[in-house]
N, CA, C and O atoms as a DFTB+ gen file, in Angstrom:
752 C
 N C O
     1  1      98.577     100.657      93.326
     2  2      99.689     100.545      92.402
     3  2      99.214     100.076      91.025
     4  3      99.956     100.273      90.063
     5  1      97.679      99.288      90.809
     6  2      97.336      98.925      89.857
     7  2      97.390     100.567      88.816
     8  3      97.885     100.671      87.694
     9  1      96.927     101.334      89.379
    10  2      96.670     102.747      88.280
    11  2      97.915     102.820      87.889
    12  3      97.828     102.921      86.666
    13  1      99.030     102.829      88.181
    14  2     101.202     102.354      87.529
    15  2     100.877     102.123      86.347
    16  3     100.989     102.646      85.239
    17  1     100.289     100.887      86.988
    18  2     100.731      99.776      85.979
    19  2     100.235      99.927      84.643
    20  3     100.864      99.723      83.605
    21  1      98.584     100.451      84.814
    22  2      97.696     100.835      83.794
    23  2      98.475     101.560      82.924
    24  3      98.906     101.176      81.837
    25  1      98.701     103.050      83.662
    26  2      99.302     103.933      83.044
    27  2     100.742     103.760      82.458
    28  3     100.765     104.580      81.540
    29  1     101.686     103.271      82.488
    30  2     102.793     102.451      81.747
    31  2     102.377     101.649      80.649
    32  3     102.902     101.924      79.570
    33  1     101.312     100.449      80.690
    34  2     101.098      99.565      80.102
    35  2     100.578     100.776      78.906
    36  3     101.042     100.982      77.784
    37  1      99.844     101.222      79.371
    38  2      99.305     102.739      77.864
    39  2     100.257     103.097      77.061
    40  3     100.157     103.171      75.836
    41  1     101.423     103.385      77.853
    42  2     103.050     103.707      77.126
    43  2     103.496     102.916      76.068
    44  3     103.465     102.976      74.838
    45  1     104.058     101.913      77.190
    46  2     104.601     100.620      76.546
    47  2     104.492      99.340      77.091
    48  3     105.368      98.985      77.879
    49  1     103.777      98.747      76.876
    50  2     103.472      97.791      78.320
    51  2     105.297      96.914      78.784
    52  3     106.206      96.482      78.075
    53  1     105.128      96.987      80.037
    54  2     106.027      96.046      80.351
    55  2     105.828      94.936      81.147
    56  3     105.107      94.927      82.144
    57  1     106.616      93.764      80.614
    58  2     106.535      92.423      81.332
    59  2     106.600      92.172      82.401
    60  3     107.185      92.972      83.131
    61  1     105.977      90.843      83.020
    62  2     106.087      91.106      84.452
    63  2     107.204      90.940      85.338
    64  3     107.130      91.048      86.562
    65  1     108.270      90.665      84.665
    66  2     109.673      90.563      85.688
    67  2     110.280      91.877      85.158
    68  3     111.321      92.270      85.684
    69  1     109.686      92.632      84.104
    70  2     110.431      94.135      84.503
    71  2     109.516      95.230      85.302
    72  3     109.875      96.266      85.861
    73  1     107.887      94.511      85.137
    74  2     106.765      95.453      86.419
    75  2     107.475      94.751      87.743
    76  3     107.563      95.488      88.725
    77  1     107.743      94.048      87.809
    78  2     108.357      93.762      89.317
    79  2     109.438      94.328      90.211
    80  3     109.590      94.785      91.344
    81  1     110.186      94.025      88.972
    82  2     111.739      94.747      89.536
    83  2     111.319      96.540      89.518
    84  3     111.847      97.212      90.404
    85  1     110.476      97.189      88.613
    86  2     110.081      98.736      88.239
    87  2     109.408      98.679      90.051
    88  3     110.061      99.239      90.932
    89  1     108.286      98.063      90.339
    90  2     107.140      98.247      91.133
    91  2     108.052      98.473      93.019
    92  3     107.821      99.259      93.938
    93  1     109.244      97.163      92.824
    94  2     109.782      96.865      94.430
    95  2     110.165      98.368      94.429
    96  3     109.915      99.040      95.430
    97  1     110.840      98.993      93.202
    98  2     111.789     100.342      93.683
    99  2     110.539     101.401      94.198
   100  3     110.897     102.215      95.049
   101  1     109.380     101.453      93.844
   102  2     108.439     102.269      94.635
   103  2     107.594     102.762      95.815
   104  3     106.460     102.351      96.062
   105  1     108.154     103.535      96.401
   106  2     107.985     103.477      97.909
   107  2     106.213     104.552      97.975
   108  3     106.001     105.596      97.358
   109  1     105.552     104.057      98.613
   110  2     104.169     104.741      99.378
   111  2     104.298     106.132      99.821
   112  3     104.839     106.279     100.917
   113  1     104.021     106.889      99.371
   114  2     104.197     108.019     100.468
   115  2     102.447     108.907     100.594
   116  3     101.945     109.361      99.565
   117  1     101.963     108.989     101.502
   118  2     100.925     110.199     102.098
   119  2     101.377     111.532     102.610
   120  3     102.368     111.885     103.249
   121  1     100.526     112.044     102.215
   122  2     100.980     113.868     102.399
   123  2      99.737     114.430     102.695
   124  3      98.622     114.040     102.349
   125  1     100.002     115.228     103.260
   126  2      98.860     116.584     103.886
   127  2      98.817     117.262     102.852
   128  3      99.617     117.191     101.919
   129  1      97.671     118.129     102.957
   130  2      96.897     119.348     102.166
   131  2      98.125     120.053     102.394
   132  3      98.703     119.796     103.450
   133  1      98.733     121.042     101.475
   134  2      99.721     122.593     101.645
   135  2     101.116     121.614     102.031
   136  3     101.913     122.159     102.794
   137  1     101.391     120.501     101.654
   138  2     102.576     120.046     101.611
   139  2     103.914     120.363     100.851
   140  3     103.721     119.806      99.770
   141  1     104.902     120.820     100.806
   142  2     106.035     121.077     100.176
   143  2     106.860     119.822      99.364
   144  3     107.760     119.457     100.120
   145  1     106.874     119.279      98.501
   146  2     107.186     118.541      97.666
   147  2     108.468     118.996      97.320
   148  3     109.284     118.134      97.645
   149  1     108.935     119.847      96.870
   150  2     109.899     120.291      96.056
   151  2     109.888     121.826      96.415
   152  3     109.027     122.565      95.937
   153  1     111.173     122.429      97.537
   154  2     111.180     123.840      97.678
   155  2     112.365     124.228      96.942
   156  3     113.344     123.487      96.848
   157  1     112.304     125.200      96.500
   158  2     112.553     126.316      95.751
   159  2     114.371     126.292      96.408
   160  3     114.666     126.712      97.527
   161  1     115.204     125.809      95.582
   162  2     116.689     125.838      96.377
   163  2     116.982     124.661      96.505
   164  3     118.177     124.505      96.756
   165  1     116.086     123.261      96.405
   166  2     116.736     122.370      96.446
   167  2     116.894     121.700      95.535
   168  3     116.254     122.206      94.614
   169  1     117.587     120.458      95.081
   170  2     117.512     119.672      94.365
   171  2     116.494     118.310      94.355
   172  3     116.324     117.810      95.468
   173  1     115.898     117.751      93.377
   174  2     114.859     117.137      93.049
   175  2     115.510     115.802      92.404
   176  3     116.010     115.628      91.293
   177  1     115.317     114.873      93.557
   178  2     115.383     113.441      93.530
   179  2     114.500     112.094      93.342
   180  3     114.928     110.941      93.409
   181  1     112.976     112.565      93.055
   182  2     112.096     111.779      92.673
   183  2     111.480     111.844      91.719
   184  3     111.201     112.990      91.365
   185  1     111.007     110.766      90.908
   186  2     109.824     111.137      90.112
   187  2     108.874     110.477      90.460
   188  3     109.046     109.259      90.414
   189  1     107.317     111.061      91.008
   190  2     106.220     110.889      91.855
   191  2     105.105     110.390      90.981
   192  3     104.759     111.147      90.074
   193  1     104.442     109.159      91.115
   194  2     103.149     109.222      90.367
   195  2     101.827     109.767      91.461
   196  3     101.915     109.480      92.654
   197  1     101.139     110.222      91.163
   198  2     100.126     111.127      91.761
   199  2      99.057     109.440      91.698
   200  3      98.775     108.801      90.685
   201  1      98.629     109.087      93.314
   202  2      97.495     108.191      93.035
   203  2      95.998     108.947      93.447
   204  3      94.825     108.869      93.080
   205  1      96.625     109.554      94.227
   206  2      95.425     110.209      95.152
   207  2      95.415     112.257      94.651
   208  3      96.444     112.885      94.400
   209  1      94.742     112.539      94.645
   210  2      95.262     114.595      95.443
   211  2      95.230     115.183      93.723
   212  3      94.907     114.790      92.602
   213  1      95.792     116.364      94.402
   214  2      96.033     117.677      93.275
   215  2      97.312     118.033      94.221
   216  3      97.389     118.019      95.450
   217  1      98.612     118.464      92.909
   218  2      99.703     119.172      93.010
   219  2      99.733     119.892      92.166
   220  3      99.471     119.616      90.995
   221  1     100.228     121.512      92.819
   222  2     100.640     122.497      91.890
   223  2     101.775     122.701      91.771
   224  3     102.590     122.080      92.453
   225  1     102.211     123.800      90.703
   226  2     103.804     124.071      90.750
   227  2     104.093     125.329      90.434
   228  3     103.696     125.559      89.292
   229  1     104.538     126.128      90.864
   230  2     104.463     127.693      91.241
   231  2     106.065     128.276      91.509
   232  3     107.037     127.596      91.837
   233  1     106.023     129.592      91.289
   234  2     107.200     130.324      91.830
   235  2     106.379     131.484      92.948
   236  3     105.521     132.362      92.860
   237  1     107.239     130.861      94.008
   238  2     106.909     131.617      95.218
   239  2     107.099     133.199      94.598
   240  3     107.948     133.421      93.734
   241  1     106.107     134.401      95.202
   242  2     106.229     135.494      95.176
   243  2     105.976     135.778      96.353
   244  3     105.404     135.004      97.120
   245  1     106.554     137.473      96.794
   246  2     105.552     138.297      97.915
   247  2     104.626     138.595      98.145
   248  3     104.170     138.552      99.287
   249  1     103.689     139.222      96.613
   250  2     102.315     139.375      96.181
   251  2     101.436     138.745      95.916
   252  3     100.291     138.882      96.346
   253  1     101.896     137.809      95.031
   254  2     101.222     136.434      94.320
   255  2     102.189     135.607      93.888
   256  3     103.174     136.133      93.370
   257  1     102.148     134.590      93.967
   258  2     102.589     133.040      93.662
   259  2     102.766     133.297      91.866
   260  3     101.958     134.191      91.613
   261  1     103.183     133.056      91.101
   262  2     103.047     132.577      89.764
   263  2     103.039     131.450      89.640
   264  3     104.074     130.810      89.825
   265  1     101.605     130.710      89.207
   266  2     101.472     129.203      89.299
   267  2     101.679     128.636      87.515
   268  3     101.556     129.332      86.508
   269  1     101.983     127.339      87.593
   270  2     102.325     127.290      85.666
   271  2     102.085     126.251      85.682
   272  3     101.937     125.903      84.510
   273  1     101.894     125.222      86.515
   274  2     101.458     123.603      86.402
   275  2     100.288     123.385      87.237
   276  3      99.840     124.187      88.055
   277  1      99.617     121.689      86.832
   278  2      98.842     121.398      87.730
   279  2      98.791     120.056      87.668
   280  3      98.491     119.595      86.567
   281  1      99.038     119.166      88.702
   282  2      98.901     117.973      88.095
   283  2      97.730     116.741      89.297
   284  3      97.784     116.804      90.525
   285  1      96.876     115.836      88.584
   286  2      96.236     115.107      88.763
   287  2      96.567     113.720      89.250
   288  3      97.732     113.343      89.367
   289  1      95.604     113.024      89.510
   290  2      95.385     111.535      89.600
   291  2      95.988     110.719      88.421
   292  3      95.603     111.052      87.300
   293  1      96.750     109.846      88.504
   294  2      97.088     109.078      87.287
   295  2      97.767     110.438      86.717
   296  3      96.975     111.139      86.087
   297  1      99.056     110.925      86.821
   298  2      99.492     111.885      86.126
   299  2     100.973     111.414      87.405
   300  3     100.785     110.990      88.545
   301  1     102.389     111.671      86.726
   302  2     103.754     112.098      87.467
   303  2     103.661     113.075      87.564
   304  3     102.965     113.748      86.804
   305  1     104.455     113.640      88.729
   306  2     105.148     115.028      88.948
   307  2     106.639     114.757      89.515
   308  3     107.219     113.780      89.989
   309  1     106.959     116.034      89.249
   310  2     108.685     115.983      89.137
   311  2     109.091     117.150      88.924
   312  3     108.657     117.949      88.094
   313  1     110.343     117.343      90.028
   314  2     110.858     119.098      89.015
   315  2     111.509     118.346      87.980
   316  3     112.452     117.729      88.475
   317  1     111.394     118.142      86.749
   318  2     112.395     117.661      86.207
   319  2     112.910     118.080      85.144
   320  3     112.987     117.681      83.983
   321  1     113.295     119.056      85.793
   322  2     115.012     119.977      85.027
   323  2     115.656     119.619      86.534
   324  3     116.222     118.548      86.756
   325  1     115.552     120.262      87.143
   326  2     116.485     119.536      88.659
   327  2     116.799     118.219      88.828
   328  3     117.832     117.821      89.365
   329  1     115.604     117.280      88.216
   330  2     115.806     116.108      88.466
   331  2     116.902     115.212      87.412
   332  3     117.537     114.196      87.696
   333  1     116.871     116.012      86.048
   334  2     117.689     115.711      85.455
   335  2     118.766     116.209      85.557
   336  3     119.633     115.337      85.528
   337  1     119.438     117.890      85.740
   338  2     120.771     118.431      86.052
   339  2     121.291     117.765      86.989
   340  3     122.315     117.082      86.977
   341  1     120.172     118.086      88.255
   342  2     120.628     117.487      89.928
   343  2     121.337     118.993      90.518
   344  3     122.269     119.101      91.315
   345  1     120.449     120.232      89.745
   346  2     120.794     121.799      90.106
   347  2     119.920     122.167      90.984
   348  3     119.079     121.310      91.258
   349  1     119.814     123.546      91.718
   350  2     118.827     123.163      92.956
   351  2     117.740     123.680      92.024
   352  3     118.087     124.270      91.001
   353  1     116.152     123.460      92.366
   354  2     114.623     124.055      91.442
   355  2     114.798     125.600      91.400
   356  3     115.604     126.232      92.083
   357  1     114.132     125.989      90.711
   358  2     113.724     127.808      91.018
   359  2     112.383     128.004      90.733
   360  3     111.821     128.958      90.196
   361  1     111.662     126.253      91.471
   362  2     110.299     126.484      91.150
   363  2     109.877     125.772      92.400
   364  3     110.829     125.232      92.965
   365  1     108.416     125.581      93.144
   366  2     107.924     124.933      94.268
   367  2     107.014     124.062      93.781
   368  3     106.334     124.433      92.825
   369  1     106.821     122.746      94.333
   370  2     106.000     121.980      94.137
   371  2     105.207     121.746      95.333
   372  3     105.784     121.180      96.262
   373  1     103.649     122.172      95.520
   374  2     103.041     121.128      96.886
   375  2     101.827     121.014      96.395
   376  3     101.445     121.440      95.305
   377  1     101.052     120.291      97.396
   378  2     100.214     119.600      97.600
   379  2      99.000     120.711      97.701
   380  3      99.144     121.551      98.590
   381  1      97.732     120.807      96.820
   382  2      96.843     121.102      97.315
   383  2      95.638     120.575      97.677
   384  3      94.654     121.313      97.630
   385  1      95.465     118.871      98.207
   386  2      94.735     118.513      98.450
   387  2      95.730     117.306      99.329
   388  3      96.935     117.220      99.094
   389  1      95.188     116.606     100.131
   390  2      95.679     115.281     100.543
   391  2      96.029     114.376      99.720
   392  3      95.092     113.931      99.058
   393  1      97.568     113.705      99.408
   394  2      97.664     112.783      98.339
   395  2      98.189     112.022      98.928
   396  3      98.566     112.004     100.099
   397  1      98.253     111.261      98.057
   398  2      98.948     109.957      97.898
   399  2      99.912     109.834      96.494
   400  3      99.568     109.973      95.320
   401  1     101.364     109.491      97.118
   402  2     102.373     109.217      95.697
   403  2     103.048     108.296      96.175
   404  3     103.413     108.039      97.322
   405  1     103.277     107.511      94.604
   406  2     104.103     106.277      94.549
   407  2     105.409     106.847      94.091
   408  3     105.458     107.048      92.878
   409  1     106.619     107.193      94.870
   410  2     107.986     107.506      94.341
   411  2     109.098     106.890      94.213
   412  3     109.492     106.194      95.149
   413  1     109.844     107.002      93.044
   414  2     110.723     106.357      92.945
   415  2     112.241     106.973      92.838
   416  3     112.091     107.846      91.984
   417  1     113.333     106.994      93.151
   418  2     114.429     107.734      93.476
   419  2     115.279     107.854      92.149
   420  3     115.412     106.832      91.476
   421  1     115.923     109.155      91.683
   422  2     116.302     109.165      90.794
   423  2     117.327     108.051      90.406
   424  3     117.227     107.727      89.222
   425  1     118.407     107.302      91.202
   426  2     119.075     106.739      91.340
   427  2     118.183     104.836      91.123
   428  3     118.741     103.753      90.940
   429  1     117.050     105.084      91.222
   430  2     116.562     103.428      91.372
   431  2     115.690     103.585      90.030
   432  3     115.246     102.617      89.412
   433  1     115.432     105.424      89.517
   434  2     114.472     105.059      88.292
   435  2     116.146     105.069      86.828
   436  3     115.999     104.988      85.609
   437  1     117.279     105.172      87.460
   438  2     118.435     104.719      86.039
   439  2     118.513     103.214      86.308
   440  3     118.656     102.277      85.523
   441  1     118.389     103.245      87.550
   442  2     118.263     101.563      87.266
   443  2     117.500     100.851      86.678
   444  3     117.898      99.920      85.977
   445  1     116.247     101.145      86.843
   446  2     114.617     101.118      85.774
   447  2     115.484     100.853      84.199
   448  3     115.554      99.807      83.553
   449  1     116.096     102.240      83.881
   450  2     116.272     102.471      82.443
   451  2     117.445     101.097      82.151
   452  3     117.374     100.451      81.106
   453  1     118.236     100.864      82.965
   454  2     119.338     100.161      82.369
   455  2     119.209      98.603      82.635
   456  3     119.958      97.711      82.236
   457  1     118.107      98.512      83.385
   458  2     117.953      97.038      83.715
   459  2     116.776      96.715      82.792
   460  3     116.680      95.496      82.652
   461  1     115.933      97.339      82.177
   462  2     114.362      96.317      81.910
   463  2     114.544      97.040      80.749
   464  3     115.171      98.072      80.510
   465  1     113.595      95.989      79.793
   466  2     113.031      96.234      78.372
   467  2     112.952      97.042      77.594
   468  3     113.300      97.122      76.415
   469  1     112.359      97.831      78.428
   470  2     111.225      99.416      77.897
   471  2     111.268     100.685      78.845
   472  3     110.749     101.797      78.748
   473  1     112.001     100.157      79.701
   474  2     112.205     101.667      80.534
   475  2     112.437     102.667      79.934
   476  3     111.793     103.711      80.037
   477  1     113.790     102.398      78.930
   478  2     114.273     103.881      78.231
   479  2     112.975     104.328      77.563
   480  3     112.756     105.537      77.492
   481  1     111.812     103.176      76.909
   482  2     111.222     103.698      76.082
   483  2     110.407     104.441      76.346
   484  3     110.147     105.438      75.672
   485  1     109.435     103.871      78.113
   486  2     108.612     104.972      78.468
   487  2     109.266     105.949      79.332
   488  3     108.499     106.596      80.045
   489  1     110.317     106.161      79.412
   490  2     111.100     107.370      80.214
   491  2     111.125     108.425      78.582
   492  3     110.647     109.558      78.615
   493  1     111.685     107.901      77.370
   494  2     111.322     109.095      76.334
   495  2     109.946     109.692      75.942
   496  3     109.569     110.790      75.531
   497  1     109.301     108.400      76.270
   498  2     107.676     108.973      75.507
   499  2     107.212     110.037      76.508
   500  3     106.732     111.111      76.143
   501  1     107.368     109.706      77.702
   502  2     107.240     110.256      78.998
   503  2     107.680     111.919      78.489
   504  3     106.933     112.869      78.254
   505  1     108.770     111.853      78.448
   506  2     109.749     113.405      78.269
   507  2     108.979     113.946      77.576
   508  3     108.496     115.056      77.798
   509  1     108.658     112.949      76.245
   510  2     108.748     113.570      74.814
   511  2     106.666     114.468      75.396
   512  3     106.316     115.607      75.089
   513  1     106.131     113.834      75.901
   514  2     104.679     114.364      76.057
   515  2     104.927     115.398      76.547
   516  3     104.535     116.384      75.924
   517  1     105.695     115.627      77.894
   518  2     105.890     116.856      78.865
   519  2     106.435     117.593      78.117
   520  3     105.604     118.499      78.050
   521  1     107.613     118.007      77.203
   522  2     107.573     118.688      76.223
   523  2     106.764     119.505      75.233
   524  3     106.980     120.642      74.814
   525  1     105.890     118.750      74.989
   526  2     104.631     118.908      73.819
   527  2     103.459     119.595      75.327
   528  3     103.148     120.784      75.393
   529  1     103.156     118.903      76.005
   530  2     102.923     119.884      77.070
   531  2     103.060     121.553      77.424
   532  3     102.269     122.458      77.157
   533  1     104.298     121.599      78.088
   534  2     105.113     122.771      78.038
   535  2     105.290     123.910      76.857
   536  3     105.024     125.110      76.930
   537  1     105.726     123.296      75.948
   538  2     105.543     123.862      74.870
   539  2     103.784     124.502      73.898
   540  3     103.586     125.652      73.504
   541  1     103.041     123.588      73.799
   542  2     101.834     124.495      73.820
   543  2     101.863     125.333      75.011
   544  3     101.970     126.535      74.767
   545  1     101.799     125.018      76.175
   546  2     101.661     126.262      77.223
   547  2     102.443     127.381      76.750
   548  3     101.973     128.498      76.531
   549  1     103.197     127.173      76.656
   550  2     104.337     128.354      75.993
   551  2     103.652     129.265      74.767
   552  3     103.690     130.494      74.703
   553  1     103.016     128.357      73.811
   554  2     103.080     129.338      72.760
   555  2     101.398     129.953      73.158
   556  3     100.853     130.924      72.634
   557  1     100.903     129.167      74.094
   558  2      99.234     129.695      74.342
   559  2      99.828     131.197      75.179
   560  3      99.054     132.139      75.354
   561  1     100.634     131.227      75.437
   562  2     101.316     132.248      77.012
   563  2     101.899     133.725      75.973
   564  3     101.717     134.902      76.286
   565  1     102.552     133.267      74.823
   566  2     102.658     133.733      73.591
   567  2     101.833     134.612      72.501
   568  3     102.079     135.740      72.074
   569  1     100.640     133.607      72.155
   570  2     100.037     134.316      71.105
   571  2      98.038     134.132      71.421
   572  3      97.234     134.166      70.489
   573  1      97.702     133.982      72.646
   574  2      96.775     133.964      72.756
   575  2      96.061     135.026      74.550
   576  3      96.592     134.987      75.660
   577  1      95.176     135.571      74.267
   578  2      94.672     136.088      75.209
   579  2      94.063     135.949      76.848
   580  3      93.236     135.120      77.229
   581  1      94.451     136.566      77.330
   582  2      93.897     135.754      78.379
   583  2      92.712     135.097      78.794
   584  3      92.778     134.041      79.423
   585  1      91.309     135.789      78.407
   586  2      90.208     135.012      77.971
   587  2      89.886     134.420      76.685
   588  3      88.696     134.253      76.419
   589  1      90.890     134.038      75.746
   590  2      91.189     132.530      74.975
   591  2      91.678     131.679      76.173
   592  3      90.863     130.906      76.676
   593  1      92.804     131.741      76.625
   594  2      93.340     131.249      77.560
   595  2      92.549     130.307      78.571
   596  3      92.678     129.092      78.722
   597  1      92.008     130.869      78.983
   598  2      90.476     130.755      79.939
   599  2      89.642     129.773      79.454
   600  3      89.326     128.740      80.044
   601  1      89.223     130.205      78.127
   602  2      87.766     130.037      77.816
   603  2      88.880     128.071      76.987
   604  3      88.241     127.021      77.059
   605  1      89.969     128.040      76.527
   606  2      90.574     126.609      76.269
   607  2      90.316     125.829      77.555
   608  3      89.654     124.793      77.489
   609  1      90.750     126.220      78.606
   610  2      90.622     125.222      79.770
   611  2      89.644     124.176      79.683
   612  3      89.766     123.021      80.092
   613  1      88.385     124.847      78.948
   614  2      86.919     123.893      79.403
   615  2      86.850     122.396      77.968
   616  3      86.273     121.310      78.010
   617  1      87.655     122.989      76.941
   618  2      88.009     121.838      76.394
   619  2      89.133     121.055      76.769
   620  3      89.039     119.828      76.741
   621  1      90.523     121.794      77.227
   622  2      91.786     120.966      77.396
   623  2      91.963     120.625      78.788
   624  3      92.019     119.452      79.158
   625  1      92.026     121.324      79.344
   626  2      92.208     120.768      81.087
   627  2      90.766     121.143      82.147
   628  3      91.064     121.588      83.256
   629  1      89.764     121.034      81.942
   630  2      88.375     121.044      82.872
   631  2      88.718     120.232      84.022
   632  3      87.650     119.701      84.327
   633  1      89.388     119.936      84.629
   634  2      89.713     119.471      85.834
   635  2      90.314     120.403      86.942
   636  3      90.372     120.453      88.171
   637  1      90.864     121.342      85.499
   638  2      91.367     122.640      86.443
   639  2      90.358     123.729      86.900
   640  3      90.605     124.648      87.681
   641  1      89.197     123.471      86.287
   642  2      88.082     124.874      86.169
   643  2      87.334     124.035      87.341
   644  3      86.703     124.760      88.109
   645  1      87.293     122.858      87.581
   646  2      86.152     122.368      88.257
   647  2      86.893     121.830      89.925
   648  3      86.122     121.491      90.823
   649  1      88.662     121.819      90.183
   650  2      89.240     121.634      90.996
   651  2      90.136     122.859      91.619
   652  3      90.521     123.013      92.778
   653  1      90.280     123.437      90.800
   654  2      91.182     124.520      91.233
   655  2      90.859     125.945      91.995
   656  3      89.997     126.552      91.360
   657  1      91.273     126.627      93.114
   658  2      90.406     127.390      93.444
   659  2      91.000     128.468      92.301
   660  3      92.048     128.302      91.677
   661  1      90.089     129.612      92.169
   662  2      90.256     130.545      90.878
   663  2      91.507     131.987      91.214
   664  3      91.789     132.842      90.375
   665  1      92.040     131.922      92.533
   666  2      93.184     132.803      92.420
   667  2      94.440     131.755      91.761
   668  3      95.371     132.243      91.120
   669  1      94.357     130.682      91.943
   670  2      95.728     129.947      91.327
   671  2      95.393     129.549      89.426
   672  3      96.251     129.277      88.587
   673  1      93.851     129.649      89.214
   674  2      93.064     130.009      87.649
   675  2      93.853     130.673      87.483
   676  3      94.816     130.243      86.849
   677  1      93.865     132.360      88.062
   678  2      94.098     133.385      87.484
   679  2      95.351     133.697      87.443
   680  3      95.607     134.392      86.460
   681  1      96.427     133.423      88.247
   682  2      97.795     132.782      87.887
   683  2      98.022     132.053      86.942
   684  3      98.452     132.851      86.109
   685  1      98.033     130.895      86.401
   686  2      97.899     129.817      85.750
   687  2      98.089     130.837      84.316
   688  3      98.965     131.075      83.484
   689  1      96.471     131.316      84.664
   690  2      96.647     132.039      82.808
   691  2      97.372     133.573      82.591
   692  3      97.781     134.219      81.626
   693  1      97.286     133.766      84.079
   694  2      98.686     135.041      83.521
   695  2      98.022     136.252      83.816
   696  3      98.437     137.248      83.224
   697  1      96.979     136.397      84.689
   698  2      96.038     137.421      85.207
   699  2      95.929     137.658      86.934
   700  3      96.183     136.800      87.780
   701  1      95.561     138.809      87.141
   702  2      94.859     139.115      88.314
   703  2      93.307     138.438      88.580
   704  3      92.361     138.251      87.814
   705  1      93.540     138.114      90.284
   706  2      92.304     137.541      90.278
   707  2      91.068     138.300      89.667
   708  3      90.083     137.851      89.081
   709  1      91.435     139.634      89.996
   710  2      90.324     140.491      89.280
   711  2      90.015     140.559      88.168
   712  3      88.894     140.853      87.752
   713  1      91.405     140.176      87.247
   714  2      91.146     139.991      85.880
   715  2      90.123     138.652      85.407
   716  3      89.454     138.504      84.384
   717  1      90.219     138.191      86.028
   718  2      89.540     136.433      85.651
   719  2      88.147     136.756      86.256
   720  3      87.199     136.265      85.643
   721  1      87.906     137.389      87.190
   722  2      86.436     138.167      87.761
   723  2      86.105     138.968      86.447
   724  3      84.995     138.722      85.975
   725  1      86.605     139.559      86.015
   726  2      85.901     140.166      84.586
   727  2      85.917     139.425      83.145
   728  3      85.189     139.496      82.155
   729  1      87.082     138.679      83.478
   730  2      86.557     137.728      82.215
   731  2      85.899     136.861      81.914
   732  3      85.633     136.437      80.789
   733  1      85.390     136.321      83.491
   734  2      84.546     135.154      83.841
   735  2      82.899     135.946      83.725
   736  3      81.969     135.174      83.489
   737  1      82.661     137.015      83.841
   738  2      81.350     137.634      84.095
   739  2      81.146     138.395      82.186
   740  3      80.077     138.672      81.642
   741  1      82.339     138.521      81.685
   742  2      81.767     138.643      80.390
   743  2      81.330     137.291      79.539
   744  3      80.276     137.463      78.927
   745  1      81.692     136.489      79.438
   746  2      81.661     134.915      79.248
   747  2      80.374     134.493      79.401
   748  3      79.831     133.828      78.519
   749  1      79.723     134.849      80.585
   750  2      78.676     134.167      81.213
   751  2      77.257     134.730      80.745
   752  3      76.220     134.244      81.198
């Protein structure tokens, strides 16, 4: 729970009778490799800090998956457009490695916001990053190629080139695995 705390305190640090009252609402949870987090139809009631693992986030297909997230150690996950409407996802969240998450219930993280200091503050900074997030993805998805695409990873996210297996790569950037087989062998 110390990595929380770290990662908040980076935000905005908070005091210790509002890390206390924040920390009791967080429950332990372990998960298996290929775990379902968030299926596709339901509604999304947590927001998860990742201590342990790799989670992706994908729209189920017949052919191929379309994958668009990835998230790490010391990183949240959340559907959170569901988590904020409370509409069901039209996206999947699981597990591709064994994790570990610290979760907290949508209902105990408004309590967060309305009881302590700085909640609201790192619940906006929070938003406001995933935004700025999303949004470059968007305009990279937009106005850049798929081997630009590619060849950014090794400065902006290398956790994904060095963790990820390369059919959910080649999703990610908007290609066939075959495509990323030829863009990876011109590159090299």
């Amino acid at each position: 729970m110390n990595e929380i705390r770290k990662f908040i305190d980076n935000i905005s640090p908070m005091n210790n009778s509002d890390w206390q009252f924040f920390s009791s609402k967080l429950q332990e949870v372990k998960l298996e490799k290929n775990t379902t987090l968030l299926k596709i139809g339901k509604v999304e009631n947590y927001l998860s800090f990742v201590s342990k693992g790799i989670i992706r986030l994908y729209i189920p297909r017949v052919k191929s998956d379309l994958t668009f997230g990835f998230l790490f150690e010391n990183e949240f996950v959340t559907g959170y457009d569901s988590l904020l409407t409370q509409k069901p996802s039209e996206y999947q969240i699981e597990t591709l490695t064994e994790c570990i998450l610290w979760q907290i219930s949508k209902k105990d993280l408004e309590e967060v916001y309305e009881k302590t200091n700085n909640g609201n503050i790192i619940g906006r900074k929070m938003a406001e990053n995933m935004f700025l997030i999303k949004s470059k993805r968007e305009i990279s998805l937009l106005s850049k190629t798929a081997e630009e695409r590619y060849l950014n990873l090794f400065s902006e996210r290398p956790k994904i080139l060095q963790q990820i297996p390369l059919k959910y790569i080649a999703s990610y950037i908007g290609v066939t695995p075959q495509a990323l087989s030829r863009i990876r062998k011109r590159i090299t």
